[in-house]
C-alpha positions in Angstrom: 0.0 0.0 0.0 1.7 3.5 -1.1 1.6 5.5 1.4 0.4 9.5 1.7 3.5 11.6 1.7 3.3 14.9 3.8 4.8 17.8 1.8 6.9 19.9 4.2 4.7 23.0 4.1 2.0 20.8 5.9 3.6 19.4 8.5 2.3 19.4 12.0 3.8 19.1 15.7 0.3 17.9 16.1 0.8 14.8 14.6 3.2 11.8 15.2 1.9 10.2 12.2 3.3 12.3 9.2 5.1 10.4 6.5 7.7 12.8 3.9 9.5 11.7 1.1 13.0 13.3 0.5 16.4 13.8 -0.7 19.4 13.5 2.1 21.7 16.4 0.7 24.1 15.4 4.2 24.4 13.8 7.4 27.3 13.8 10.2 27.8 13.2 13.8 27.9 15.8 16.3 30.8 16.2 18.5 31.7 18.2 21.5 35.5 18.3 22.7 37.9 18.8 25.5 41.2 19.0 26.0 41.4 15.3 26.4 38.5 13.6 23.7 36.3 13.8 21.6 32.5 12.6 22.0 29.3 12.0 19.7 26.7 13.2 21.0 24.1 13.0 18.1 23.5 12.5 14.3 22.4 15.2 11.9 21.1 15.3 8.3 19.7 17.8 6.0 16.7 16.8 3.8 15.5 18.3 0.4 12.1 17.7 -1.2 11.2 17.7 -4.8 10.6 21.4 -4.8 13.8 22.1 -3.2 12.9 22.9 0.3 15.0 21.6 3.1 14.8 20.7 6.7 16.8 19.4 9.4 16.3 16.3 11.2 18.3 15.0 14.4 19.1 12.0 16.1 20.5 11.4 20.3 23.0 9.4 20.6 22.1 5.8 21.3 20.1 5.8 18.2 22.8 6.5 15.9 23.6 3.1 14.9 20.2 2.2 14.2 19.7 5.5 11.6 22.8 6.6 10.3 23.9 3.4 8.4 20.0 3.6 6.8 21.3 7.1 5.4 23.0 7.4 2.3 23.9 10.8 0.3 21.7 11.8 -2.5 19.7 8.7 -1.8 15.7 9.4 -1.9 14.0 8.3 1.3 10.9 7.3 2.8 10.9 8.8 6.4 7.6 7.6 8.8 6.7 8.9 12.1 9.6 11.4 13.0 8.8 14.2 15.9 8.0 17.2 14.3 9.0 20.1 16.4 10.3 23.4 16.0 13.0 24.5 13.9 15.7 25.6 16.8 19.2 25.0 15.2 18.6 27.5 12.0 20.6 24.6 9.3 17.6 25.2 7.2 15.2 27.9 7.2 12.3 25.7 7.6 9.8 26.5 10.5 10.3 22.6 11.9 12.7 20.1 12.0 12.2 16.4 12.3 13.7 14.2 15.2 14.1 10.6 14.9 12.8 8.4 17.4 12.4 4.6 17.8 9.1 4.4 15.9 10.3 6.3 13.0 11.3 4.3 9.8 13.2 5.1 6.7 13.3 3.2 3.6 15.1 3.8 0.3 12.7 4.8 -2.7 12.9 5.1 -6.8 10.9 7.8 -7.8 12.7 8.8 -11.4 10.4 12.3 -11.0 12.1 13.7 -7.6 14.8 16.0 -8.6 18.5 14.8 -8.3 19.4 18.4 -7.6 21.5 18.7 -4.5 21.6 22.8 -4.2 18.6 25.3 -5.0 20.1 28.6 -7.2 18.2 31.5 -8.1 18.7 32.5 -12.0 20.8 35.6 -12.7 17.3 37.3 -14.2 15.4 36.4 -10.9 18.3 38.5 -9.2 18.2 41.3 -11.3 16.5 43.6 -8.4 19.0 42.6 -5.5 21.4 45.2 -4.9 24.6 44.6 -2.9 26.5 46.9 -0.9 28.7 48.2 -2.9 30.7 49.0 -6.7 33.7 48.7 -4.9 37.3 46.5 -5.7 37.8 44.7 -2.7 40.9 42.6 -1.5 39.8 40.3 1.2 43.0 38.2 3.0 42.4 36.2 5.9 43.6 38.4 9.5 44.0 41.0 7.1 41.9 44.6 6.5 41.1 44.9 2.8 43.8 46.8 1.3 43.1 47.9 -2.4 39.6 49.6 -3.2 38.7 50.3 -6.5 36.1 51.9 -8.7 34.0 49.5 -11.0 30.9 48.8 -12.3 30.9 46.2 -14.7 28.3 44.0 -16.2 30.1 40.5 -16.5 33.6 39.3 -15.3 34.6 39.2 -19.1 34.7 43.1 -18.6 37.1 43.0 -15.9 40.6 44.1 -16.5 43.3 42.0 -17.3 44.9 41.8 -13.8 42.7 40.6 -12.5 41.9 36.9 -12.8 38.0 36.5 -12.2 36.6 33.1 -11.5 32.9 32.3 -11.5 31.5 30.4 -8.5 31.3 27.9 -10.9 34.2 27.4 -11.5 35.6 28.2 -8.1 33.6 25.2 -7.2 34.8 22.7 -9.7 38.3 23.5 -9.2 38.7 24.1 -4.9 41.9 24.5 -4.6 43.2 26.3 -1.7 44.9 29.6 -2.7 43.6 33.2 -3.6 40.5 33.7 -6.1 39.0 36.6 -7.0 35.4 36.7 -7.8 32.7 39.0 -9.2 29.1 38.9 -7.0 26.6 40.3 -5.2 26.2 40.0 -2.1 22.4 39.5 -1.3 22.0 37.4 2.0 23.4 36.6 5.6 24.2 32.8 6.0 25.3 31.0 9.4 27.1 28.1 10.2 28.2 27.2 13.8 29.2 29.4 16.7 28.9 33.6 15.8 32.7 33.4 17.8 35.1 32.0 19.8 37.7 32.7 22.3 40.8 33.2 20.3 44.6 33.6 21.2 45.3 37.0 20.6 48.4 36.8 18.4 48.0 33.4 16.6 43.6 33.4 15.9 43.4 29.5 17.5 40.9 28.3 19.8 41.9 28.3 23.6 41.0 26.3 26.6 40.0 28.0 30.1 42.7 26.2 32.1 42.8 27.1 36.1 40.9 30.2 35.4 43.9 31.1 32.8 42.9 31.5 28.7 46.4 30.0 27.6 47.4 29.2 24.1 50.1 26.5 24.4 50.9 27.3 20.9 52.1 31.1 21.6 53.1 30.6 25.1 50.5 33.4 25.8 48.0 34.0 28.5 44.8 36.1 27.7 42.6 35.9 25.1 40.1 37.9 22.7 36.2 36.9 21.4 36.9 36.0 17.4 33.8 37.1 15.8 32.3 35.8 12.2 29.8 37.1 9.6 29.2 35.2 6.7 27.5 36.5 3.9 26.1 34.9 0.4 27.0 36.0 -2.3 26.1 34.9 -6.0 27.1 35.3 -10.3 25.2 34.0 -13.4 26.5 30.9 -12.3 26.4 29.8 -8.8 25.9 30.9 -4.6 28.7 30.5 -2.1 28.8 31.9 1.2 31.8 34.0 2.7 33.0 34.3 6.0 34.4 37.3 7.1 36.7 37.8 10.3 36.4 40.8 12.4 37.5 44.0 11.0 37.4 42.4 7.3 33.6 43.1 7.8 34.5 47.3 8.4 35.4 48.7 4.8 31.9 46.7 3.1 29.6 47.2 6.0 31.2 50.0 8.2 31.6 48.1 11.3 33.0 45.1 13.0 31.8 41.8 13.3 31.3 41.7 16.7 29.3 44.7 16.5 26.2 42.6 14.3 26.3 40.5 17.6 26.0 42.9 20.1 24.1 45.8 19.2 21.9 43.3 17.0 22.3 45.7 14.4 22.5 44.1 10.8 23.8 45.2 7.6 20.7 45.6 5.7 18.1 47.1 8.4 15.3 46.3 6.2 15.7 42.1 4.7 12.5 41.0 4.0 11.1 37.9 4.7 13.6 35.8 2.5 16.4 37.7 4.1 17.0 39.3 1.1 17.2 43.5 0.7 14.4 44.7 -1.5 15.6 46.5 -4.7 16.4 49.9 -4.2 16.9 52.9 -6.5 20.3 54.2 -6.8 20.4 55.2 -9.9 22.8 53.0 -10.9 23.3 49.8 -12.7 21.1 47.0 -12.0 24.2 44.6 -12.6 26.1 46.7 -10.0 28.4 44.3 -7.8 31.4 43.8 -5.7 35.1 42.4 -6.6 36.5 39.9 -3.8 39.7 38.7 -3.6 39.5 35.7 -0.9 41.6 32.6 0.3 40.2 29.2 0.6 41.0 27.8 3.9 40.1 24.7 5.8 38.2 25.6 8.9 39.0 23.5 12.1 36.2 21.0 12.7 36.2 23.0 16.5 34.5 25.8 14.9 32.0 24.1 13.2 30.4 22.0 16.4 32.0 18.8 14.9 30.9 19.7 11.3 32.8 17.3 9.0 35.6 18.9 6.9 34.8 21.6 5.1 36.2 24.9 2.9 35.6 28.8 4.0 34.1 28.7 0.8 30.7 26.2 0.4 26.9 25.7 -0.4 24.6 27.6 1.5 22.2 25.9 3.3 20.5 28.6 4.9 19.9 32.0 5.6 19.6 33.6 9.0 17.9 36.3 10.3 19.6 38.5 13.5 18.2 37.9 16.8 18.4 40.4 20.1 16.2 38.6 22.5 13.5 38.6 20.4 12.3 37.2 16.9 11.1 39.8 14.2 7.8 38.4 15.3 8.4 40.1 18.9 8.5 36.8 20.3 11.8 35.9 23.1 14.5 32.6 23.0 14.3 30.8 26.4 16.8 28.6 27.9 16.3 26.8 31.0 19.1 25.3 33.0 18.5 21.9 34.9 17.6 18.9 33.4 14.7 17.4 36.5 10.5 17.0 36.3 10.8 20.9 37.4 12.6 22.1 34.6 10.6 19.8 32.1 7.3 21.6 33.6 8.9 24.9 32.9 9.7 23.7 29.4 6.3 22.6 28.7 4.8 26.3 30.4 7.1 28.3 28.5 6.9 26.7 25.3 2.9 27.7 25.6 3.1 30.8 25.9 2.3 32.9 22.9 5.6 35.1 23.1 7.6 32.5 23.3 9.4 31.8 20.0 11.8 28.7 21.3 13.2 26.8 24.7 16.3 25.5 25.0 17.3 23.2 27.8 20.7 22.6 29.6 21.2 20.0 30.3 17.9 18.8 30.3 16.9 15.2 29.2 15.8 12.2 26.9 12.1 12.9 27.8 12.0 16.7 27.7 14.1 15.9 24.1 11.8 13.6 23.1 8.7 15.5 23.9 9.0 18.7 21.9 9.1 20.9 24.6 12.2 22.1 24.5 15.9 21.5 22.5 18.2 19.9 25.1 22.1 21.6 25.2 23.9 18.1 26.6 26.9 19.4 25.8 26.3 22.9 27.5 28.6 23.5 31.1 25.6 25.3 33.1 28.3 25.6 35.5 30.8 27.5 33.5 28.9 31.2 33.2 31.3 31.7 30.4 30.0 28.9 28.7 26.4 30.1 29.2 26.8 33.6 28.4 28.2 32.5 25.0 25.8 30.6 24.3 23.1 33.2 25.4 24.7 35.2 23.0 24.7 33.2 20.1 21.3 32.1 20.1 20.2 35.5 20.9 18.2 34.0 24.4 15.9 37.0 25.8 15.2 35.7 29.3 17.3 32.8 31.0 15.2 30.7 33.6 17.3 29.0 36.3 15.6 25.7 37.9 18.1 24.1 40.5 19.2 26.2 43.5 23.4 24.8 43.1 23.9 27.3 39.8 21.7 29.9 42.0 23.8 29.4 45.0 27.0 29.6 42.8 26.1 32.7 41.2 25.1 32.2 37.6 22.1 34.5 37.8 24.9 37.5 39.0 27.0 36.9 35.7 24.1 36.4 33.4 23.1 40.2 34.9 26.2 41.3 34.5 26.1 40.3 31.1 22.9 42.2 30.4 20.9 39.1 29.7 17.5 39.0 31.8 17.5 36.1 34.3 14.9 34.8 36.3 16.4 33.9 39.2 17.9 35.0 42.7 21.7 36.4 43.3 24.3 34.0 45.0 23.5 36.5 47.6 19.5 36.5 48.0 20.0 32.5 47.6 21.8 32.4 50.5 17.3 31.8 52.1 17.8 28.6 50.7 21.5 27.8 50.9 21.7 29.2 54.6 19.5 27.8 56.7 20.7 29.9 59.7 20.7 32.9 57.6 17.0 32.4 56.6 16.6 32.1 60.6 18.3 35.0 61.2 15.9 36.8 59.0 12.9 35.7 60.3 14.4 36.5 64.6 15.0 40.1 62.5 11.5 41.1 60.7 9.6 39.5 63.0 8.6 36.4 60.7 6.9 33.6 62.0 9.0 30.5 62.6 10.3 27.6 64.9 12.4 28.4 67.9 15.7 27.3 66.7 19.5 27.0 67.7 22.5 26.3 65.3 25.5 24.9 66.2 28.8 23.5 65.3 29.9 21.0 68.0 28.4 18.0 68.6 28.5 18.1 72.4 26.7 21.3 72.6 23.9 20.2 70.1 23.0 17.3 71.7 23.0 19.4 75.1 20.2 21.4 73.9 18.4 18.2 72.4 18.4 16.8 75.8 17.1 20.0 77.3 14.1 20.5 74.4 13.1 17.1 74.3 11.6 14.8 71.3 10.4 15.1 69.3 12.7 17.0 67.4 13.6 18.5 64.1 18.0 18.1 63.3 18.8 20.2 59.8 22.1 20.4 58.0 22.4 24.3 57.7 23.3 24.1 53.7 21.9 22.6 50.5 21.6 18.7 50.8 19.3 17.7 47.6 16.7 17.8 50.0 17.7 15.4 52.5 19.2 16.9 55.2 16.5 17.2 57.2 15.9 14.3 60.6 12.2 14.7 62.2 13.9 12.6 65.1 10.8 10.8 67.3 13.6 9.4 70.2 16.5 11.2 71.4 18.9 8.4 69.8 17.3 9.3 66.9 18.2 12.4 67.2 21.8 12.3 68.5 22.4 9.9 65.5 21.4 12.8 63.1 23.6 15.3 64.7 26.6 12.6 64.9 26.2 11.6 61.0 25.9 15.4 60.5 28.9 17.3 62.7 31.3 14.1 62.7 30.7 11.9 60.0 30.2 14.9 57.8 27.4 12.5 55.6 26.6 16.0 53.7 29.9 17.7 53.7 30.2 21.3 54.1 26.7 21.4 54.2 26.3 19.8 57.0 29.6 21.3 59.6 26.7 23.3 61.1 23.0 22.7 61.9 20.2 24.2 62.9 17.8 22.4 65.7 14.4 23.5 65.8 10.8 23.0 67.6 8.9 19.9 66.0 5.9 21.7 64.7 2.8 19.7 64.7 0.3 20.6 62.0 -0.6 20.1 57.8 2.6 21.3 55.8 1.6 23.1 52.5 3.3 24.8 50.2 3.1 28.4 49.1 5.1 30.1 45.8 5.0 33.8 45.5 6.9 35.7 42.3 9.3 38.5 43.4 10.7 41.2 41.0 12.6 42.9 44.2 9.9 45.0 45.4 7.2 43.5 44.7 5.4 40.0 44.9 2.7 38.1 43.6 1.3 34.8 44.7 0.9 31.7 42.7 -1.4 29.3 43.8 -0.5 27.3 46.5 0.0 23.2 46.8 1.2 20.3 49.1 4.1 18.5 48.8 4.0 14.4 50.6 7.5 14.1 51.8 7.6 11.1 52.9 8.8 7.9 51.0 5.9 5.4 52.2 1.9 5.5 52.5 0.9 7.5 55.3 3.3 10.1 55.1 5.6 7.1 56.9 9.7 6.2 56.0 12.3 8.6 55.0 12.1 12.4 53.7 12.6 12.5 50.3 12.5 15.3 47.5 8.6 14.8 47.2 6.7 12.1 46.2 3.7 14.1 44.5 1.8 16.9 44.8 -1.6 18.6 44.1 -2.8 21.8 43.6 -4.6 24.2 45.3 -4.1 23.0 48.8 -7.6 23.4 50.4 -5.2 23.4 54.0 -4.4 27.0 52.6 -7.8 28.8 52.5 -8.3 32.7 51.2 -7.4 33.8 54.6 -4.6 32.4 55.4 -3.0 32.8 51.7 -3.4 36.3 52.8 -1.9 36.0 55.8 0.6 34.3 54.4 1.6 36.7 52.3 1.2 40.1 54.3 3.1 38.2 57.7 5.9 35.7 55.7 6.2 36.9 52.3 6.1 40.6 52.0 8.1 41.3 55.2 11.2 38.7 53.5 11.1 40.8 50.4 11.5 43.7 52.3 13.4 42.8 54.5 16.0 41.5 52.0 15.7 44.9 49.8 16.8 46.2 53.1 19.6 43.9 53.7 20.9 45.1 50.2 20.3 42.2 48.4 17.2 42.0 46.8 15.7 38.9 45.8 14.3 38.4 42.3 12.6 35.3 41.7 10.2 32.7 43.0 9.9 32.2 46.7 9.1 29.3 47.8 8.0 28.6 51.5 7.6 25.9 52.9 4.9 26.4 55.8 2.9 24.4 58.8 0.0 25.0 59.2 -0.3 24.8 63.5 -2.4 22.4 64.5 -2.8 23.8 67.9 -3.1 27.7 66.9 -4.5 27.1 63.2 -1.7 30.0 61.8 1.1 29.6 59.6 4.5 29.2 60.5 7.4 29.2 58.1 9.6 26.3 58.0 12.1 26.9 55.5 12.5 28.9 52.0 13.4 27.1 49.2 14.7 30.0 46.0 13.2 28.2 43.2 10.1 26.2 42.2 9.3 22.8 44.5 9.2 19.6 42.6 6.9 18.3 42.3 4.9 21.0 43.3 5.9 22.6 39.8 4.6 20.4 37.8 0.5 20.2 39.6 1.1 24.4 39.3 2.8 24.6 35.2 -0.5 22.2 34.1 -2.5 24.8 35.5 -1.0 28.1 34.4 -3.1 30.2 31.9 -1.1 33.2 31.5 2.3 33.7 29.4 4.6 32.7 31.3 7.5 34.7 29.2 5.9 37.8 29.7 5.2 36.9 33.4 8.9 36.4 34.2 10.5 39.1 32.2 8.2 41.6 33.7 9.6 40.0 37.6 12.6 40.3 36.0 12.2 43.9 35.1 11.0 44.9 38.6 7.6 45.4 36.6 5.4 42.7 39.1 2.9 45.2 40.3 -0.5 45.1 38.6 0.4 41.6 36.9 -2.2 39.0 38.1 -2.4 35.4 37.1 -4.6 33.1 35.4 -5.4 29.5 36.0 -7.5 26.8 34.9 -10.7 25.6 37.2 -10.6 22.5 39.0 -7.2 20.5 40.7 -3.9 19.0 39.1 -1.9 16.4 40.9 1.1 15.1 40.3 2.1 11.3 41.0 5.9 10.4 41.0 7.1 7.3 40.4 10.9 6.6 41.4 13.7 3.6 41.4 12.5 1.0 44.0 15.3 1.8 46.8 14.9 5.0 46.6 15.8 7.2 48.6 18.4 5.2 49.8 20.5 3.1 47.0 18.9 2.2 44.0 19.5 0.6 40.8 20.1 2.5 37.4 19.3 1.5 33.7 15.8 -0.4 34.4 13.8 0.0 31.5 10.6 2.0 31.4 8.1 0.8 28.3 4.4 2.4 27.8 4.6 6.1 28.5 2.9 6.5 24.8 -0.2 4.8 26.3 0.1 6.7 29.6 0.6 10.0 27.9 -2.9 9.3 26.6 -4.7 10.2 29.8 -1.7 12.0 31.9 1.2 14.0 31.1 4.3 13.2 31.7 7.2 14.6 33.3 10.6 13.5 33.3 12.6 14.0 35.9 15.8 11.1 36.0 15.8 8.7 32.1 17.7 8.6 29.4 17.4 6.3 25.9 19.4 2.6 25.9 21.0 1.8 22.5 17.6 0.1 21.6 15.9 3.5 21.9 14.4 2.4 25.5 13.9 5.0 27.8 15.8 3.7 30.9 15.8 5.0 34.6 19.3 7.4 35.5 17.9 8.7 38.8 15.7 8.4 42.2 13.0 10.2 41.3 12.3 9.2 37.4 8.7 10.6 36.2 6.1 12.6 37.6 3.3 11.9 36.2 0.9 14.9 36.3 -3.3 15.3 35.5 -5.9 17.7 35.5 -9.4 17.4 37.3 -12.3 19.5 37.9 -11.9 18.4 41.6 -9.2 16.8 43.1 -10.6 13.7 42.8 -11.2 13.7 39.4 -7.3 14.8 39.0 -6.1 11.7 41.4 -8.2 8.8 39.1 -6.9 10.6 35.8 -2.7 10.7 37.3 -3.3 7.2 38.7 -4.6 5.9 35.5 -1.5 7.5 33.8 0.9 5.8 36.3 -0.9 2.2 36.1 -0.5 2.1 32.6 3.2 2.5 32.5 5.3 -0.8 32.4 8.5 0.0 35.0 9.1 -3.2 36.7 12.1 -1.1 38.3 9.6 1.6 39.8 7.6 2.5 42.6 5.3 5.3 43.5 3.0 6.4 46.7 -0.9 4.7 46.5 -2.2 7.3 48.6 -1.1 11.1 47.0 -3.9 13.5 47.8 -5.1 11.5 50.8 -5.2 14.3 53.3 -6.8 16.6 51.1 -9.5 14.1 50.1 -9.8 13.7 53.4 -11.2 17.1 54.8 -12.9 17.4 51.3 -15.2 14.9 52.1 -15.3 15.5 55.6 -16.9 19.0 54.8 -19.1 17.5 52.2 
């Protein structure tokens, strides 16, 4: 049975079912490199179709050895059931791209009517009303500022003078050879390949590696270094297209300015490329066949500039053309990139990605199911704890608003040096993250502004600690006073239990530095809930709130853990005490931070009791980013734009904004590696999320793909899988559904999420 092919101008993320026919022009491994190796990391290919439109496709890793041998160049394939997501890598200029997956298949076809053209050109007649920049001789060297300018307007290269020996693109082609070549063109497009620059030695122009804080060429014997920048332009003759790169100040006597200065000040050559990036005909009154001389030299670039490109000339086929970006799309809409790779940052992913302003996500590091979903383009290869490394990237793929998940890369500083840089990021200073990365500091805050809290003591020496214990009584609550992945809190029931805690803690250092001090605190008894509020410095605004169920076992019995699901709202937190919440814990921390000159931009998040004996709210601790799993019951229920939500928190612009979210309850079920939160076992295989995703979403929080295209389990806490209600009831039978139907022999998850909630719910009723 023939099958229905999909021309590329109808394809839809909608579907998973498209079929295309089409030409591979290419395809090559992607590499990223250090000092010591060399590692694949994905396939790519560029496709063609019959009217010569091309698109990009991708596959991860452990599927290369399934796909790439079915590839062959200029062969005409059959591809069935690829992802179809947004185009994010700008090879082609395609609106999508296709990602291979294990149910896609490729097959070889015969078709004798599909066009064995490789490269689309435009005739000289169709370019008869594109301009370039100039009727000026130039002499282009590599490293070198044009040197000879000239006066000419000529019609053909068989005009030129004699000293000049002109070569078509055709020709230039046929023959690559490295040397000098002049040429006679137009210049009529911007084209892109790779990184916009690269830190550079600044004597010899190679690549250098940060070593111990030091840029150091090994070559030169040279520390220091300077940003190389590129802008490649295409240019064409009767006869062919080729694109040009251009090296820093080479750019200056065609377009007035530097390189680097397209980059930064996202100003572009021709102000006014239309929708084909090409410059509308203008009237000079001048020749139509006006053009520019180049003189250039063709040079093998190092594979290190091209993201492990295979070999090619300074000279080549364009593949695409490239619009500039400062943030923003010409459509107004922003470039996000979220760093972490958990079930919170794959909730963000999926938020941001629906928002209407939002023109693409990236994800570093992210993961195989936030890959695989759509929701956003994972960076694997991207150091989120190098700021260097960020900021570069930022920079190159123009990213408008950075969204930090974890609270390490908060704690460490990245959201300082992304502001620094001038690039909006939501997220707290290394400073203001010291509420979550300082216990005693957060309790320090709250003795100071009067916020309500537990009566606490911190100390360093065991003796001492245990003193106090002994003095206070059990039960008991033992924290490690910094960050411990959420497991450095003991609720200690006996006072052996709680002596044990302080022992492991102080003298067997079981969380490191994180643990030299602790804070001992009053066992509240009560409900816990949690409550999220968005902070632009000034100003804050709440979310809605939702409980967390800490424990590993039904009940709310066994170990802490990082959560083991969620729902949302919390009917524990009625109107009145969200508002209470917020005028006596939330407001007084954000001014009382402004105060302590370091104001905190970002989401709070505070974890509360609810007292059982005095029905108020205390505050327990502060985490400085969004709860998981809480974050994904809250994301599934978010109405507004998100982009616009956190650009304007990052802008101190917070007052006024209010939130919409869907009717009903969300809940969130998470299903982790049996052993956890102890030692568990990695690489079990995890089979039927396709059927689960039918009834729940899913959120993936610790997998990764087997060689066999499997998702497998990396972590503790593996998927969170996450439904919508118009009760809370409704919510729990819809997530529980979702988790029953996935096949994870390796997995286990809470029966009882929602319980006390339920609970009171039909106690009122």
């Amino acid at each position: 049975m023939s099958l229905n092919w999909t021309p590329l101008n109808r394809l839809n993320p909608a579907r998973h079912q498209d079929a295309v026919k089409l030409r591979l022009l290419r395809h090559y491994d992607l590499k990223t490199r250090n000092s010591t190796q060399t590692t694949v990391y994905g396939h790519e290919a560029i496709f063609q179709d019959d009217k010569g439109n091309r698109i990009h496709a991708f596959c991860e890793k452990p599927l290369i050895p399934h796909f790439a041998p079915l590839l062959k160049e200029g062969q005409l394939h059959g591809i069935e059931n690829p992802i179809v997501s947004k185009n994010t890598q700008l090879l082609t200029d395609n609106r999508f791209q296709l990602t291979f997956v294990k149910e896609t298949r490729i097959s070889d076809l015969k078709d004798e009517s599909f066009p064995k053209t490789v490269f689309k050109f435009d005739s000289f007649k169709e370019l008869n009303n594109v301009y370039d920049i100039s009727s000026r001789i130039m002499l282009l060297e590599r490293g070198v500022t044009p040197h000879e300018v000239l006066s000419l307007s000529a019609s053909t290269s068989k005009s030129m003078p004699s000293q000049f020996d002109v070569k078509t693109l055709e020709k230039v082609c046929e023959d690559f050879e490295k040397g000098r070549v002049w040429i006679l063109c137009k210049i009529v497009a911007f084209a892109h390949y790779g990184s916009w620059c690269y830190t550079s030695c600044k004597k010899c122009y190679k690549k250098v590696i940060l070593t111990n804080g030091i840029n150091f060429c090994a070559d030169c014997n040279l520390d220091g270094s300077v940003l190389r920048y590129r802008l490649q332009v295409r240019v064409v003759d009767e006869t062919n297209n080729l694109t040009l790169t251009l090296w820093d100040k080479q750019c200056i006597p065609l377009f007035g300015k530097h390189a680097g200065d397209y980059l930064h000040d996202s100003v572009w050559p021709y102000a006014n490329i239309d929708e084909n990036h090409r410059r509308p005909a203008k009237n000079r009154g001048e020749s139509s066949d006006e053009r520019a001389l180049l003189r250039f030299r063709l040079l093998p670039l190092k594979k290190s500039l091209l993201n492990g490109l295979p070999f090619i000339w300074s000279v080549h086929p364009v593949f695409n053309t490239l619009s500039s970006y400062n943030g923003t799309s010409k459509e107004g809409k922003v470039v996000v990139l979220v760093i972490g790779g958990g079930g919170r940052e794959h909730a963000l992913c999926y938020a941001l990605q629906r928002s209407p302003t939002c023109d693409v996500v990236f994800c570093a590091p992210g993961n195989a199911g936030i890959s695989s979903s759509g929701d956003a383009t994972c960076v694997l290869d991207l150091d989120t704890s190098n700021s260097s490394e960020v900021i570069s990237f930022c920079h190159k793929q123009g990213v408008g608003l950075v969204v930090i998940g974890p609270e390490a890369p908060l704690v460490a500083g990245l959201s300082n040096d992304l502001c620094k840089a001038g690039i909006l990021t939501f997220g707290p200073s290394s400073e203001a993250a010291a509420l979550e990365g300082s216990k005693s500091f957060m309790k320090s805050l709250c003795d100071k502004y009067g916020i309500p809290t537990a009566k606490y003591q911190t100390f360093k020496e065991p003796s001492k600690a245990k003193e106090y214990i002994k003095q206070q009584g059990t039960p008991i609550v033992i924290k490690a006073d910094g960050l411990a992945a959420g497991k450095g809190v003991v609720v200690a029931m006996t006072l052996d239990e709680a002596y044990e805690a302080v022992e492991s803690m102080l003298v067997g250092g079981v969380f490191g530095s994180a643990g030299s001090q602790v804070v001992v605190e009053e066992y509240l008894e009560g409900e816990e809930a949690s409550f999220f509020a968005l902070v632009d410095g000034e100003n804050a605004i709440p979310l809605e709130s939702a409980q967390d169920h800490k424990r590993v076992g039904d009940g709310d019995t066994g170990p802490n853990t990082g959560g083991m699901g969620a729902y949302s709202p919390a009917p524990v937190l009625t109107k009145e005490l969200e508002c209470e919440v917020m005028e006596s814990i939330i407001v007084p921390t954000v001014k009382g931070m402004s105060a302590e000159g370091c104001k905190f931009v970002g989401v709070l998040y505070a974890g509360l009791m609810i007292e059982k004996k005095s029905g108020r709210p205390k505050l327990i601790e502060y985490n400085v980013r969004f709860g998981d799993p809480e974050c994904q019951a809250l994301m599934v229920r978010l109405e507004s734009d998100l982009v616009q939500v956190l650009l304007a928190a990052c802008q101190g612009q917070l007052n006024g904004v209010s939130l919409n979210w869907s009717p009903g309850s969300a809940m969130v079920v998470v299903m982790a590696s049996e052993g956890y939160p102890g030692n568990y076992k990695k690489g079990t295989v995890i089979q039927k999320l396709d059927e689960a995703e039918q009834v729940a979403k899913i959120f993936h929080a610790g997998t990764s793909l087997d060689a066999e295209g499997n998702f497998i389990a990396t972590g503790g806490r593996v998927l969170g899988v996450t439904a919508k209600g118009k009760d809370l009831q409704e919510a729990r039978d819809r997530a529980y559904r979702g988790v029953e139907a996935v096949e994870w022999p390796g997995g286990f998850y809470r029966r009882d999420i929602g319980w006390r909630a339920l609970s009171l719910t039909q106690h009122v009723c």
